[in-house]
C-alpha positions as CSV (number, residue, x, y, z in Angstrom):
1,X,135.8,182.0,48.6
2,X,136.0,186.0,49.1
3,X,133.0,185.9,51.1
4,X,134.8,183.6,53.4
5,X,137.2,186.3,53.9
6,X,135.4,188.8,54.5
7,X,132.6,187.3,56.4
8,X,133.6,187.4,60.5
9,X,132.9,184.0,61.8
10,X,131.4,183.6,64.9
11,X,132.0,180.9,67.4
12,X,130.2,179.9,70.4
13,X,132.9,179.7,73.0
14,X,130.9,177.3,75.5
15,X,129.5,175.5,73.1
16,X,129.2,172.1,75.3
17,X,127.3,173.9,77.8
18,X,125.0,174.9,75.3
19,X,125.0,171.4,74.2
20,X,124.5,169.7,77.7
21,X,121.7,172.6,78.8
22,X,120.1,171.8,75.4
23,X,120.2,168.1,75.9
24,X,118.5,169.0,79.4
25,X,115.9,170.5,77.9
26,X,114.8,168.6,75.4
27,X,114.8,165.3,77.8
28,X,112.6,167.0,80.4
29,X,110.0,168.5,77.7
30,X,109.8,164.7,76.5
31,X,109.5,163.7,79.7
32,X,112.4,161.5,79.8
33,X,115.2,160.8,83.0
34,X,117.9,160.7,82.7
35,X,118.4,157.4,83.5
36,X,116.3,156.5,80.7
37,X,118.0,158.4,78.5
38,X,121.4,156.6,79.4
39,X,119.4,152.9,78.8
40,X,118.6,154.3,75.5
41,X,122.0,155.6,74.0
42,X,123.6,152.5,75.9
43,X,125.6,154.5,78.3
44,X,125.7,155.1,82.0
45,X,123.5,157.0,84.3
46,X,126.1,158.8,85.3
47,X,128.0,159.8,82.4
48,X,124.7,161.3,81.3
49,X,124.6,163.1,84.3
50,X,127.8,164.4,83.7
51,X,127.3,165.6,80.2
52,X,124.2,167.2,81.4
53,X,126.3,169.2,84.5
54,X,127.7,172.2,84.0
55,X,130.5,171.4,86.4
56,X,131.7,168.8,84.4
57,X,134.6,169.5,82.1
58,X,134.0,166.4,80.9
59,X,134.0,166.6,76.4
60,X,131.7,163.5,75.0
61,X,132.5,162.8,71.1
62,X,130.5,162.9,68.0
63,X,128.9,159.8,68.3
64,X,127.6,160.0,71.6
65,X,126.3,163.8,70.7
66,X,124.5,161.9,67.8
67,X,123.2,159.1,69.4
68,X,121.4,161.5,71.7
69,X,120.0,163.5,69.1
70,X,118.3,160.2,68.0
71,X,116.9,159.3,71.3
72,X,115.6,162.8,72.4
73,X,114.5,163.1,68.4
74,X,116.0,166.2,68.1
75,X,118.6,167.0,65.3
76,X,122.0,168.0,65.9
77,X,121.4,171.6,64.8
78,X,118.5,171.7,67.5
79,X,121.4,170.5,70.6
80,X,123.5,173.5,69.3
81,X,121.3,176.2,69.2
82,X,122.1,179.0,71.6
């Protein structure tokens, strides 16, 4: 528990923009649209292209995050990697 203490935490500040850019990533190296990538996770074209935009303020939860992991067979570690 001391460690804890002692140990300064670091915390990614834009850590859904290194989510969505990560989530680009990965789609386009598997050679996937987005489109298709909404078809498998069962959500709209466009709310995966606003997870994927930068300019979207737009937060997507835990489950979606996840289900996308799963598609893009990636783990969840992998989407948060800076």
């Amino acid at each position: 528990m001391n460690e804890l203490k002692t140990k300064e935490l670091q915390f990614d500040n834009n850590i859904y923009n290194t989510i969505r850019k990560n989530i680009r990533k990965y789609r386009k190296e598997k050679g996937i649209t987005s489109a298709r990538l909404a078809e498998m996770v069962d959500l709209s074209h466009d709310f995966i292209r606003q997870i994927e935009s930068e300019k979207s303020a737009y937060n997507f939860s835990v489950d979606t995050f996840y289900r996308i992991s799963v598609a893009l067979d990636v783990t969840l570690d992998m989407l948060i990697q800076k």
